[in-house]
N, C-alpha and C positions, 0 to 999 in steps of 0.2 A: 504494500500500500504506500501511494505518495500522498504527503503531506503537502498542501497549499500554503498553510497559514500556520503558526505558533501563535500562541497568545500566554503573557507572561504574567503574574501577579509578584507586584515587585516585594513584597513583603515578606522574607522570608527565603522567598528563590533568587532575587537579581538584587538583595541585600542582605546583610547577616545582622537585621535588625533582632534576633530573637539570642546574641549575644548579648548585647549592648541592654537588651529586657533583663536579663537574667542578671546582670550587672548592677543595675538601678535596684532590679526589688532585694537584691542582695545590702545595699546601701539602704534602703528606705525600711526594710526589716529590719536592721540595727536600731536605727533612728525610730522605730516604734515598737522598742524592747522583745522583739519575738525573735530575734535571730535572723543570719544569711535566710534569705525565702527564696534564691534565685530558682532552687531547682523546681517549685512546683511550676514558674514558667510553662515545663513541658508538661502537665498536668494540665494547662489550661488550652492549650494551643487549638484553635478552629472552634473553639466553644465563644456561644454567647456571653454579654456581658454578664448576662443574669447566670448563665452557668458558672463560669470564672467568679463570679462572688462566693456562689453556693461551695465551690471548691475552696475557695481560699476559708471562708466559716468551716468549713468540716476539718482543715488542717490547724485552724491556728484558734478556735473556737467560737461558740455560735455570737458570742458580743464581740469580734474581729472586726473593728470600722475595715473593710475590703473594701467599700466606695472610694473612703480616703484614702488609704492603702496605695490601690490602683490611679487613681488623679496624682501622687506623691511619685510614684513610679513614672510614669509619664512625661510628670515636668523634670525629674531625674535624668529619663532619657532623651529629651528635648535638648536638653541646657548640652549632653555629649553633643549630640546631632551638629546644633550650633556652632560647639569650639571645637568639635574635629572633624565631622562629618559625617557621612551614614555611610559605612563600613560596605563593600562591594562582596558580596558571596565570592568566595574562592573559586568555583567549580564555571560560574559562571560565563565570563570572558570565554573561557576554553567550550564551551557548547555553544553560547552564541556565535564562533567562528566555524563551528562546522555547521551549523546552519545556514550562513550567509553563503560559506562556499556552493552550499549546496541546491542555493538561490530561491530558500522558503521567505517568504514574506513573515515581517515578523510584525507582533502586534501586540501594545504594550495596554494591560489594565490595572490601572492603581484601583485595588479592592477596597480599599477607605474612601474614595471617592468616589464608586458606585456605591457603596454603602450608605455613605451620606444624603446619596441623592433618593431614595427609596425610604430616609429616615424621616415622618411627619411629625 
């Protein structure tokens, strides 16, 4: 089978933003006396907000501010973003060039920004 079109979701696949996550809640777990939190990151990964809460109350317990939590996280990983940039997945580059060689159309979706648009 030939491929016409790729279509990428940059979150995750064409950046290593779920380091830079794991890093912040690791920092913002300190700063709200429950410890490094980074690894439950991959406990939350492709879940809803409201799932990602419910996991973060089942790990850290059911009075866990996880709204706050999470909003602390964010601007943690913003402020990186900011002063160094958003980190390029590794693997990346190297499949995006065999692609091009291979003269597929590529086609970029930022998932926060369809999401946003579908959010009333």
């Amino acid at each position: 089978m030939k491929f016409k079109a790729v279509v990428f979701d940059m979150d995750g696949v064409m950046f290593d933003t779920e380091s830079v996550c794991m890093k912040s809640w690791d920092t913002v777990g300190e700063e709200m006396g429950i410890g490094k939190a980074g690894y439950v990151v991959y406990k939350t990964l492709g879940m809803t907000a409201q799932a990602a809460i419910n996991i973060l109350q089942n790990e850290f317990g059911k009075d866990f501010d996880a709204k706050l939590f999470k909003q602390k996280g964010r601007e943690c990983s913003y402020k990186y973003f900011n002063d160094f940039g958003v980190p390029e997945n590794l693997f990346f580059t190297k499949h995006l060039n065999i692609l091009k060689k291979k003269d597929i159309s590529l086609q970029w979706l930022l998932q926060q920004a369809v999401t946003a648009f579908f959010i009333i």
